[in-house]
DOGU-988644 format. One record per residue: residue number from 1; residue in three letters; chain; z, x, y of N, C-alpha, C, O, CB in turn. Coordinates in Angstrom, 1 decimal. Glycine has a CB too. Layout:
SITE  resi  resn  chain    n_zz    n_xx    n_yy   ca_zz   ca_xx   ca_yy    c_zz    c_xx    c_yy    o_zz    o_xx    o_yy   cb_zz   cb_xx   cb_yy
SITE   NUM   Ala      A       Z       X       Y       Z       X       Y       Z       X       Y       Z       X       Y       Z       X       Y
...
This chain:
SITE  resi  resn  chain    n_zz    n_xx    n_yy   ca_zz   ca_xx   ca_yy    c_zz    c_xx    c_yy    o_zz    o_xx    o_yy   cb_zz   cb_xx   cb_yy
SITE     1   Unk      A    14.5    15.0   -29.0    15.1    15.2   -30.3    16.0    16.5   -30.2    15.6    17.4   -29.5    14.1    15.2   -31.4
SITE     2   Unk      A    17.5    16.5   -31.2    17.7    17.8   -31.1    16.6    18.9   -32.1    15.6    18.8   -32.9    19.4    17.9   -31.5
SITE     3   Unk      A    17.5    20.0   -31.4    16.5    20.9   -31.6    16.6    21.5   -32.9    17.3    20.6   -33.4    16.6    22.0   -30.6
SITE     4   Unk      A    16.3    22.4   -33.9    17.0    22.8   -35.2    16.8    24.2   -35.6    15.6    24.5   -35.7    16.6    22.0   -36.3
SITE     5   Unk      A    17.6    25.1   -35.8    17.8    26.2   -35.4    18.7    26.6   -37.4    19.8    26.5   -38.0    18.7    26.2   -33.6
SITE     6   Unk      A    17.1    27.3   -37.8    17.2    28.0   -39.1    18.0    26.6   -40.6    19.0    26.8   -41.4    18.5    29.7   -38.6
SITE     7   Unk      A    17.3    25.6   -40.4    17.1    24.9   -40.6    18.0    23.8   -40.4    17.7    22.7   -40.9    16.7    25.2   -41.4
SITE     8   Unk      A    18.9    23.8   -39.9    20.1    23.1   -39.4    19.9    22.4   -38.2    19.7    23.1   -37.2    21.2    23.8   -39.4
SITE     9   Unk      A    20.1    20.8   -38.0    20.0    20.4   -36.6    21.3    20.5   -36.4    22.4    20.5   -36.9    19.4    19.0   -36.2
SITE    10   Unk      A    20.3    20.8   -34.8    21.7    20.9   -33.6    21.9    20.1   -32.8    21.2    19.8   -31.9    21.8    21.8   -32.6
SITE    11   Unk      A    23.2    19.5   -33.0    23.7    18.3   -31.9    24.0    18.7   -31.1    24.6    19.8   -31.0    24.6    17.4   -32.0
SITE    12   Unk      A    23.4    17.8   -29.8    24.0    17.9   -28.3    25.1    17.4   -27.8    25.4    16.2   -28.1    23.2    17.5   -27.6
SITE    13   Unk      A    26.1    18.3   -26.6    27.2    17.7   -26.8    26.6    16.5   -25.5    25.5    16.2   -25.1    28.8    18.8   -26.5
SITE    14   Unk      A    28.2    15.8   -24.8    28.3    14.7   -24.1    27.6    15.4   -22.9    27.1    14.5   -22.2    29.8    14.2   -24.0
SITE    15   Unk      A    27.3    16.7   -22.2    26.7    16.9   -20.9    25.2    17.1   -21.3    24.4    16.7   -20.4    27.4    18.3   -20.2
SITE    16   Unk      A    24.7    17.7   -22.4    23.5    17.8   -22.8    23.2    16.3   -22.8    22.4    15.9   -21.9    23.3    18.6   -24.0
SITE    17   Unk      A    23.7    15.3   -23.6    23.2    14.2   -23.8    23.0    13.1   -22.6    22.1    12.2   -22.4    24.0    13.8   -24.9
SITE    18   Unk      A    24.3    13.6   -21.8    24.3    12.9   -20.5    22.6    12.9   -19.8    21.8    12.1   -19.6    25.4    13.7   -19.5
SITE    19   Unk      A    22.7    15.0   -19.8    21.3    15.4   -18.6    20.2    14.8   -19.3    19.4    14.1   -18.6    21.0    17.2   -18.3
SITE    20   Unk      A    19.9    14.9   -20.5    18.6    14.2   -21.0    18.8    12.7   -21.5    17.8    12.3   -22.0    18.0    15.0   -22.2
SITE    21   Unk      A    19.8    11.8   -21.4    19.5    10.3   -21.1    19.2     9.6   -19.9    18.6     8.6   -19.6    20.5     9.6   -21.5
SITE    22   Unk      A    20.1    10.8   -18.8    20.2    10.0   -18.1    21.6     9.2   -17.4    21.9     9.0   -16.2    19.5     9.4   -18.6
SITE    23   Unk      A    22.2     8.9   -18.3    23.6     8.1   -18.5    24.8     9.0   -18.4    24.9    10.0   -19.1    23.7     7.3   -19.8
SITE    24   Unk      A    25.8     8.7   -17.4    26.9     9.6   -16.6    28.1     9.7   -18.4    28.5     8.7   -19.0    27.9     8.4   -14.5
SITE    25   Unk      A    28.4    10.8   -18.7    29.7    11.2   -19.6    30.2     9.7   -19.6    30.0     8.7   -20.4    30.9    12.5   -18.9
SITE    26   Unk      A    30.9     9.8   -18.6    32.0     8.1   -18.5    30.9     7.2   -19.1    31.3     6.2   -19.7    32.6     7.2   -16.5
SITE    27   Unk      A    30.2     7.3   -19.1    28.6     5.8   -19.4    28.8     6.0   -21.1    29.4     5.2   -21.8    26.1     6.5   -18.7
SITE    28   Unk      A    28.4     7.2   -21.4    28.3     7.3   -22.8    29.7     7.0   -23.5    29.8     6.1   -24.3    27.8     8.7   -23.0
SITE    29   Unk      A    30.6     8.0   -23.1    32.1     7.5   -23.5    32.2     5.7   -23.7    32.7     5.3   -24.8    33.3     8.1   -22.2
SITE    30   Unk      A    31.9     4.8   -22.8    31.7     3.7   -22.7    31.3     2.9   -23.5    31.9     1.8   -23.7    31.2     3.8   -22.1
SITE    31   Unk      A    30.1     3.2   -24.1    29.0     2.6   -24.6    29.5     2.7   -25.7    29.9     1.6   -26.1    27.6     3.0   -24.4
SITE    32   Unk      A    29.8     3.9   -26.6    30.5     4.4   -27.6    31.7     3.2   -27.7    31.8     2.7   -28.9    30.9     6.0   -27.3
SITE    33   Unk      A    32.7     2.8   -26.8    33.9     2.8   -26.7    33.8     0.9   -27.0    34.6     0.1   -27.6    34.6     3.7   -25.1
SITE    34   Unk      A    32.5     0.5   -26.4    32.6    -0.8   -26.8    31.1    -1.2   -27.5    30.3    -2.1   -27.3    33.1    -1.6   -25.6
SITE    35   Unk      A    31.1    -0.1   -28.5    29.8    -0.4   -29.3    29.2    -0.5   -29.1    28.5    -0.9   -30.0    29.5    -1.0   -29.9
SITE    36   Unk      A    28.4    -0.2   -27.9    26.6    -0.2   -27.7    26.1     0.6   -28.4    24.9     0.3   -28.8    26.0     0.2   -26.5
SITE    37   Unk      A    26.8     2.0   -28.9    26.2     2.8   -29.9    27.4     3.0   -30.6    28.5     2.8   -30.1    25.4     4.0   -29.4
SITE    38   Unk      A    27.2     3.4   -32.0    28.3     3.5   -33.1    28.8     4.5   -32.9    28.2     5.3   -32.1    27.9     3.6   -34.3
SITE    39   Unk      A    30.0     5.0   -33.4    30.7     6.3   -33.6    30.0     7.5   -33.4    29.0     7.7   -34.1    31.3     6.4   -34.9
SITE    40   Unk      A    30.3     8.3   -32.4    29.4     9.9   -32.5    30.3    10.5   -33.0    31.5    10.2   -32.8    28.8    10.8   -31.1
SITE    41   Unk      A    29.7    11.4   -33.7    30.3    12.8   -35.0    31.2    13.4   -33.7    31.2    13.3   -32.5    28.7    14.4   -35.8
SITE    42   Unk      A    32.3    14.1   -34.7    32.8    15.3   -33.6    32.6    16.9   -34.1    32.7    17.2   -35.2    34.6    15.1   -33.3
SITE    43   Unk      A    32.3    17.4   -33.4    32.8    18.7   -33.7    33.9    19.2   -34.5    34.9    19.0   -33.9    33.0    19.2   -32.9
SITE    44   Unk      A    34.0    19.8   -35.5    35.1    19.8   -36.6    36.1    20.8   -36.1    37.3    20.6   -36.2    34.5    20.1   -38.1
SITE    45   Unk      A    35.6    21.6   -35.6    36.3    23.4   -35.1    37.2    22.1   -33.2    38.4    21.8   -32.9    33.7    25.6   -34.4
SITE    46   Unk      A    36.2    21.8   -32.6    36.5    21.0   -31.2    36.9    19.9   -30.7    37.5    19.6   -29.7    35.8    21.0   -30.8
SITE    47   Unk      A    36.6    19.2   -31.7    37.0    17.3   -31.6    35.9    16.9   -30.4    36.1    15.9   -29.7    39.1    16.8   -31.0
SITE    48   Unk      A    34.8    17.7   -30.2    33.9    17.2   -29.0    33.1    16.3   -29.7    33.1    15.9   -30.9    33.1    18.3   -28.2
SITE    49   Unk      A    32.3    15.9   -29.0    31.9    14.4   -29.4    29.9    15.2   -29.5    29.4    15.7   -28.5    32.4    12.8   -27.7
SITE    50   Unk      A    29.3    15.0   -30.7    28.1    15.8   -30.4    27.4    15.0   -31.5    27.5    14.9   -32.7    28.3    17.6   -30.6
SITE    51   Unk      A    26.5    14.6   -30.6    24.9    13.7   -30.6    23.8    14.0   -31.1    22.9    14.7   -30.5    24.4    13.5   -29.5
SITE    52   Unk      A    23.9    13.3   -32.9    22.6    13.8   -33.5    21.0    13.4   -32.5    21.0    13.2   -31.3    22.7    13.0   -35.1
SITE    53   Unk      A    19.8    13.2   -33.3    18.6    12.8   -32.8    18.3    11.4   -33.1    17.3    10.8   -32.7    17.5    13.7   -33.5
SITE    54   Unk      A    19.2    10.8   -33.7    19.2     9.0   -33.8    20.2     8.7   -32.5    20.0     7.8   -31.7    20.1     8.3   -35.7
SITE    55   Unk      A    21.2     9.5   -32.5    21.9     8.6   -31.6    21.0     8.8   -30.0    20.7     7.9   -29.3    23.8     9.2   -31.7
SITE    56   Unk      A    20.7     9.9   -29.8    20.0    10.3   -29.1    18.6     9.5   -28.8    18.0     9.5   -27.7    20.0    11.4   -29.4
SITE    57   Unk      A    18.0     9.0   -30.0    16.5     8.0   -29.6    17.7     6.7   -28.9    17.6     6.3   -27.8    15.1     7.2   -31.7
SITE    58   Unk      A    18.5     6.4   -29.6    19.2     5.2   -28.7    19.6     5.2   -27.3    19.3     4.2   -26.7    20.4     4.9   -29.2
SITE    59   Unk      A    20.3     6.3   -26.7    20.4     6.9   -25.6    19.9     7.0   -25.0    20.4     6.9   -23.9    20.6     7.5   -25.5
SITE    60   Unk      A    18.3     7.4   -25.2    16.8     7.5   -24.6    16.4     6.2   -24.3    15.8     6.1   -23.2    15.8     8.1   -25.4
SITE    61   Unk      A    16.6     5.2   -25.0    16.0     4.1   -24.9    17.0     3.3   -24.1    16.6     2.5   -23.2    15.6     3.5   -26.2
SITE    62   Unk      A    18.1     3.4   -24.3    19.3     2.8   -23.4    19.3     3.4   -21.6    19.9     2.8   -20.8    21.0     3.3   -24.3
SITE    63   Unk      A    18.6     4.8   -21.3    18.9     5.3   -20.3    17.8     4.4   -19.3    18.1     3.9   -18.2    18.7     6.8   -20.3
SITE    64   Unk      A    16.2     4.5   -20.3    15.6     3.9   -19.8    15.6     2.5   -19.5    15.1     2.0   -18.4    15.0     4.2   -20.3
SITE    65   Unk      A    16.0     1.9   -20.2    16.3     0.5   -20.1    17.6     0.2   -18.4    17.4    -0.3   -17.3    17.1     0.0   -22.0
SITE    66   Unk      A    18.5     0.7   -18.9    19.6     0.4   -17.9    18.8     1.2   -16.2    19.0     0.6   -15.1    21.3     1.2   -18.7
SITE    67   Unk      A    18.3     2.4   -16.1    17.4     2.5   -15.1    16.7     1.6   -14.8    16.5     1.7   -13.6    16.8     3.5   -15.1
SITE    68   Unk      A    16.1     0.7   -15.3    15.1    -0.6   -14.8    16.0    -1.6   -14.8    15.6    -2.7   -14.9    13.7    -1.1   -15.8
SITE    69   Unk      A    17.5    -1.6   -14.7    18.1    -2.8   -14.2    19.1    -3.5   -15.2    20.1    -4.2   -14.9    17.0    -3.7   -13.9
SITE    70   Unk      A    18.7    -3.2   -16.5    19.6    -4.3   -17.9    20.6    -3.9   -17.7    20.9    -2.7   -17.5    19.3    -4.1   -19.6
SITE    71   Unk      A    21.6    -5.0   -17.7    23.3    -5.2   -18.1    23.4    -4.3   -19.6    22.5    -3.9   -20.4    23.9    -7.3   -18.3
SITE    72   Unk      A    24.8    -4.2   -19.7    25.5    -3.9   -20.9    24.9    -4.9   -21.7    24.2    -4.6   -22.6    26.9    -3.9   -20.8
SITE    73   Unk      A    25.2    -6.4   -21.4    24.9    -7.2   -22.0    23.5    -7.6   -22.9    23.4    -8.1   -24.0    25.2    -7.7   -21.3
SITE    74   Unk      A    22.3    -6.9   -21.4    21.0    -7.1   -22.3    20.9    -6.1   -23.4    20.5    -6.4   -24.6    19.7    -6.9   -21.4
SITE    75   Unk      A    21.3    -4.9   -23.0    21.6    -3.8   -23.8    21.6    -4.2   -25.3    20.7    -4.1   -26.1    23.0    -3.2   -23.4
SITE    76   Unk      A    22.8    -4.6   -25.5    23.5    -5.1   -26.6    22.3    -6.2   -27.1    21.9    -6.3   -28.2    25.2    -5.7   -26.3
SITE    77   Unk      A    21.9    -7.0   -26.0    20.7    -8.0   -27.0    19.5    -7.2   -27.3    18.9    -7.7   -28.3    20.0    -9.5   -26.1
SITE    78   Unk      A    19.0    -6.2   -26.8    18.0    -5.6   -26.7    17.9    -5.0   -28.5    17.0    -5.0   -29.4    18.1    -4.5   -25.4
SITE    79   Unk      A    19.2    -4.5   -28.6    19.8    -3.4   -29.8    19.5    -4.4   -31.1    18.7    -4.2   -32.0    22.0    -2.8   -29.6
SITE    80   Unk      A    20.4    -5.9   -30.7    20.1    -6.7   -32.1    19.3    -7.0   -32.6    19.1    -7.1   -33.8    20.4    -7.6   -32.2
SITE    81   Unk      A    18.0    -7.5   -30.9    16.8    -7.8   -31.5    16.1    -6.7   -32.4    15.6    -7.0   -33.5    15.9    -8.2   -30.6
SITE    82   Unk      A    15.9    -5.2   -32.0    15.9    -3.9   -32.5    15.9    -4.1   -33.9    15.0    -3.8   -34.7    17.1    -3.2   -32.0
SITE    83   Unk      A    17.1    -4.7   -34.1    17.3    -4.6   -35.6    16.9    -5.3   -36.3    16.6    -5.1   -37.4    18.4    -4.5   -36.1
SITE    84   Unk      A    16.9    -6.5   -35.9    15.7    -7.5   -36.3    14.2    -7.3   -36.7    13.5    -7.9   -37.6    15.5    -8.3   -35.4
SITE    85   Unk      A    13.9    -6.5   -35.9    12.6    -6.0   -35.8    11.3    -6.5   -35.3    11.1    -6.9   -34.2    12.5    -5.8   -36.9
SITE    86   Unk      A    10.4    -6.5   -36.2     9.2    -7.5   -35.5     9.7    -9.3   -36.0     9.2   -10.2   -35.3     7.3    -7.0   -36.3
SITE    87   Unk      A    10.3    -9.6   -36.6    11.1   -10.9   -36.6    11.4   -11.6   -35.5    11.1   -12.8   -35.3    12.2   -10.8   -37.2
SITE    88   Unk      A    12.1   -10.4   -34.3    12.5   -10.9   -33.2    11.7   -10.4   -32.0    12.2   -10.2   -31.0    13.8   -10.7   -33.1
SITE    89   Unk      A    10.3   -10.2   -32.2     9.1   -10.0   -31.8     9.2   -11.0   -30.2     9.4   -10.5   -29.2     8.0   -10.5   -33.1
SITE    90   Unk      A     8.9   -12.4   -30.4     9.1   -13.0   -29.4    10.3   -12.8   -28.4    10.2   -12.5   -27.2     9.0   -14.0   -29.8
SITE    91   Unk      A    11.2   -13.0   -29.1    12.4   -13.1   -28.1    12.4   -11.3   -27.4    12.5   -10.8   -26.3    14.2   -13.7   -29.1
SITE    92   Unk      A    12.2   -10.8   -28.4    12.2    -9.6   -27.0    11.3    -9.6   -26.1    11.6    -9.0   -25.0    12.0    -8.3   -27.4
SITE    93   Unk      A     9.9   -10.3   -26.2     9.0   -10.2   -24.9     9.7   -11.0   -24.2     9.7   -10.7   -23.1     7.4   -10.6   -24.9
SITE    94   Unk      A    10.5   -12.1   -24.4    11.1   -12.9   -23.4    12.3   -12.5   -22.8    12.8   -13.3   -22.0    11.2   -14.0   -23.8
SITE    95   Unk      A    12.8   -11.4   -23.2    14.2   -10.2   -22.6    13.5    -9.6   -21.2    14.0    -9.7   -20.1    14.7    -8.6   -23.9
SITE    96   Unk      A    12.0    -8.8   -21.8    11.5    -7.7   -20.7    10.4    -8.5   -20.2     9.8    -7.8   -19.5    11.0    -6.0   -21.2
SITE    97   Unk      A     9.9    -9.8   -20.3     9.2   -10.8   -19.3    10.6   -11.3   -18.3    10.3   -11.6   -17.1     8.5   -12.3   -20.2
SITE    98   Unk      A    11.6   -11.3   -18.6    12.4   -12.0   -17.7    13.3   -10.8   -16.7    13.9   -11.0   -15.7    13.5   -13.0   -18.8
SITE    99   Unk      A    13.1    -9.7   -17.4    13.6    -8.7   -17.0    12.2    -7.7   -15.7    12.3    -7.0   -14.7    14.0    -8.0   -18.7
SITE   100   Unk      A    11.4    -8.2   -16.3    10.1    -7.9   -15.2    10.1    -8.8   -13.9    10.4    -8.4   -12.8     8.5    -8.2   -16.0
SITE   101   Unk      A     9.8   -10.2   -14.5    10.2   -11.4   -12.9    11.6   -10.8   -12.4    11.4   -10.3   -11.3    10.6   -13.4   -13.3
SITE   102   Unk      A    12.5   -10.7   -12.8    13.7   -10.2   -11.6    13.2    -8.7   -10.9    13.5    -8.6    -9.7    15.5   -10.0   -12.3
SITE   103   Unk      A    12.6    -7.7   -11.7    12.1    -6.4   -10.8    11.0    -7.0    -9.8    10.9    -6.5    -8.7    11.5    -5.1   -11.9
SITE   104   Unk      A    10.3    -7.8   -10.1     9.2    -7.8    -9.1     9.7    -9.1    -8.0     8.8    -9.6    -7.3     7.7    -8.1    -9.9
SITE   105   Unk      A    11.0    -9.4    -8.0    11.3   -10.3    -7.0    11.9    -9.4    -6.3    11.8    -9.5    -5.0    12.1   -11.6    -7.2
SITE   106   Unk      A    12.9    -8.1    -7.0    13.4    -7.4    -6.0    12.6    -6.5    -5.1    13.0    -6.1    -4.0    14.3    -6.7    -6.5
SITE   107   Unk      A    11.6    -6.2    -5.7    10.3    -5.3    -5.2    10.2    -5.8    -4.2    10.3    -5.2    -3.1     9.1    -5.3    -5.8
SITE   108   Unk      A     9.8    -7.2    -4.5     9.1    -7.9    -3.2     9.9    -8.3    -1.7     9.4    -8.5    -0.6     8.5    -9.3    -3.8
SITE   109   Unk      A    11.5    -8.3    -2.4    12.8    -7.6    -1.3    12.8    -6.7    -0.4    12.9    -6.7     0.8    13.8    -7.0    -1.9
SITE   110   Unk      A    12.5    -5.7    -1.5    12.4    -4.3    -0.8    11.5    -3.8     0.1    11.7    -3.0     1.0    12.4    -3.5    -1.7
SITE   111   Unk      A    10.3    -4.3    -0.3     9.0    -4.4     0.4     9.1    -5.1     2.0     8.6    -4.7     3.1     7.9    -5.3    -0.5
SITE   112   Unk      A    10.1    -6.2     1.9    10.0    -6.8     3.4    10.5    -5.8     4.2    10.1    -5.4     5.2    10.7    -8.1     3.7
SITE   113   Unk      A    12.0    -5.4     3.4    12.9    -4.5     4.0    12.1    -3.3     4.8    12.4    -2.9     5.9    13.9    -4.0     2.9
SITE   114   Unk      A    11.3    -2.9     3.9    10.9    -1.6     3.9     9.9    -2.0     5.0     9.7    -0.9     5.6    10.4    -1.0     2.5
SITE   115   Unk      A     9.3    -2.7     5.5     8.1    -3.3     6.2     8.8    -3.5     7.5     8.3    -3.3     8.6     7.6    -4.8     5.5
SITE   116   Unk      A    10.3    -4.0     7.3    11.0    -4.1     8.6    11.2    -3.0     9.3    11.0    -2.9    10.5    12.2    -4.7     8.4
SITE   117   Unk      A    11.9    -2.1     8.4    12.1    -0.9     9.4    10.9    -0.2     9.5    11.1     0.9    10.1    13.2     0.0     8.9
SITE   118   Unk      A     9.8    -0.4     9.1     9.0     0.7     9.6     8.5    -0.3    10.8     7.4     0.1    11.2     7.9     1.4     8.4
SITE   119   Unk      A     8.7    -1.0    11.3     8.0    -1.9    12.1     9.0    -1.6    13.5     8.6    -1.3    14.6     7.9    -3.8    11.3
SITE   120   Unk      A    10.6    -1.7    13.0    11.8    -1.1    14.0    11.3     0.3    14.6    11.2     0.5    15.8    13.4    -0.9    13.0
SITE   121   Unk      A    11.0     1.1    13.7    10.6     2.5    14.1     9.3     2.5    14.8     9.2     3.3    15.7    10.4     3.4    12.8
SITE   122   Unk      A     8.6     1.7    14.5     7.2     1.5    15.5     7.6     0.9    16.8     7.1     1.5    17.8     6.1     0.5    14.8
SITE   123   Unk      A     8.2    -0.3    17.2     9.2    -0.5    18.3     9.8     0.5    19.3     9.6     0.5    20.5    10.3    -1.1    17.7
SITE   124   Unk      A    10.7     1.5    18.4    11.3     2.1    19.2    10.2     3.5    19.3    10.7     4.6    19.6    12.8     2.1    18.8
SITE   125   Unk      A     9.2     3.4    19.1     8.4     4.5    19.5     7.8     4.3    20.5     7.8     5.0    21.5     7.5     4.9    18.7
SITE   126   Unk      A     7.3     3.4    20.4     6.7     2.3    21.4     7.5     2.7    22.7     7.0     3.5    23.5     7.0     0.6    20.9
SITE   127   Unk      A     8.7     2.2    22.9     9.8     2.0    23.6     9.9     3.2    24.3     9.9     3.3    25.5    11.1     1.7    22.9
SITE   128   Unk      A    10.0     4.6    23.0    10.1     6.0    23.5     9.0     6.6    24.5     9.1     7.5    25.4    10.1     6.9    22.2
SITE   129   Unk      A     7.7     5.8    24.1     6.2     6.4    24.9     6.2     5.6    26.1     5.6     6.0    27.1     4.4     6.0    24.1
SITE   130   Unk      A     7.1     4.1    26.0     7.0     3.9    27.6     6.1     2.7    27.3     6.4     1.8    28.1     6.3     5.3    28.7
SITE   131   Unk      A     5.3     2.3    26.6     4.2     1.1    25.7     5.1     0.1    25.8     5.6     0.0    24.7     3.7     1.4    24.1
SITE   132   Unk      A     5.4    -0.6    26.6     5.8    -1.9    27.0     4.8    -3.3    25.8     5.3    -4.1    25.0     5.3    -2.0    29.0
SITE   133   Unk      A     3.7    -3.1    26.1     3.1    -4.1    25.8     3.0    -3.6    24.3     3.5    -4.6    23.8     1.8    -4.3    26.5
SITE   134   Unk      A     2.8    -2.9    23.4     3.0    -2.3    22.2     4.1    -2.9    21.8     4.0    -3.6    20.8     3.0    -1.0    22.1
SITE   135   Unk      A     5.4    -2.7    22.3     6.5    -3.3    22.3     6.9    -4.7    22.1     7.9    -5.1    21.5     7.0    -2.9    23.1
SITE   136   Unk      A     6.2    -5.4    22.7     6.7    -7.2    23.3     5.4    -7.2    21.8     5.7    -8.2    21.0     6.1    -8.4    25.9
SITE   137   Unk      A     4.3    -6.3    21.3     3.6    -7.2    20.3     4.2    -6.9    19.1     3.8    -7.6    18.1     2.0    -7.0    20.3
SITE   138   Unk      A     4.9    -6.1    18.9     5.9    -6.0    17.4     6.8    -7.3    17.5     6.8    -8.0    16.5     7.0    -4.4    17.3
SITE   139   Unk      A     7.5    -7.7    18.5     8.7    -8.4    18.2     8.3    -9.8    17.5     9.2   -10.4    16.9     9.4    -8.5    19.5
SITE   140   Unk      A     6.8   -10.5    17.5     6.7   -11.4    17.2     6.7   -11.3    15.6     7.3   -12.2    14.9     5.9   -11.9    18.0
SITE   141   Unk      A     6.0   -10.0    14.8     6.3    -9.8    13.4     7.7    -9.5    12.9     8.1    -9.9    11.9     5.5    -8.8    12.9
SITE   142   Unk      A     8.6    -8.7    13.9    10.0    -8.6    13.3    10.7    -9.7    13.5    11.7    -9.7    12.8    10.9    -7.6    14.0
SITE   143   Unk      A    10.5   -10.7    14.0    10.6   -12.1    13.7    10.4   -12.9    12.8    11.4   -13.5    12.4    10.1   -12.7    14.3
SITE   144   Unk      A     9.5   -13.0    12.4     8.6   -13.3    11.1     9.5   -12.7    10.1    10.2   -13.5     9.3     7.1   -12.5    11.0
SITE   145   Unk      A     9.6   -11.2    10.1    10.4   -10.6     9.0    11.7   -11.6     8.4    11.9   -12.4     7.4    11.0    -9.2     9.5
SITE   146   Unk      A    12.6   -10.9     9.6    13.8   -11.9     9.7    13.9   -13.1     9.0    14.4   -13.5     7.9    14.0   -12.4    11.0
SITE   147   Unk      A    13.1   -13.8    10.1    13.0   -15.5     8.4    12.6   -15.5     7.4    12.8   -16.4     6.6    12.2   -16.8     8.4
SITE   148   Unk      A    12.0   -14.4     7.0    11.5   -14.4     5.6    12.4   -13.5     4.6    12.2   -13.2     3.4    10.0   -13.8     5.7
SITE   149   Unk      A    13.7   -13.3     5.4    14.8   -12.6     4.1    15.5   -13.5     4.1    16.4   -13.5     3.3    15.7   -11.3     4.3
């Protein structure tokens, strides 16, 4: 939240808001520019662009969201259902259920990947110590790998 200083809140500009969402200036400019979030105030003295504590819960929730993967697009469905509220109760579990199955298929991507090369690096250690037979018994799992991407 911004902070408030002798009873007046203080908006954060576009680099503050950036470092604590998360989301790069150009991102925010963006989002702003095709409505993911509404109009931010400007500075009256600056014409800078400076982010109350509402626009900012949005930003928070949008940094998070788009770090686990959501399009612009879910974004924007995420926001409507939002406003819907508990009305649209279901359909949002069925945004971040559908949005969970694609993270845990890529996981399970990443995991082979990640399984592969540490299996490459055990090979060529192998290879480095001179372990011939250590060697010829990895190749039959980096095999395995292989067909299984």
């Amino acid at each position: 939240m911004a902070a408030r200083v002798a009873g007046e809140q203080v908006r954060l500009t576009i680099l503050e808001a950036s470092r604590r969402s998360g989301l790069s200036e150009p991102t925010l400019r963006y989002y702003e520019q095709i409505g993911l979030i509404g109009p931010v105030p400007r500075d009256p003295s600056s014409g800078h662009r400076r982010y109350d504590a509402a626009a900012m819960d949005v930003l928070d929730s949008l940094g998070c969201l788009r770090s686990a993967g959501l399009r612009v697009e879910d974004l924007r469905r995420y926001l409507d259902l939002l406003a819907r509220g508990d009305a649209a109760a279901a359909e949002q579990r069925e945004l971040f259920d559908h949005h969970a199955d694609r993270l845990e298929a890529e996981i399970e991507r990443l995991t082979l990947r990640l399984e592969y090369l540490r299996l490459k690096a055990r090979l060529w250690d192998a290879r480095d110590r001179g372990d011939t037979a250590a060697a010829q018994g990895l190749i039959p799992r980096l095999v395995g790998l292989i067909e299984r991407f």
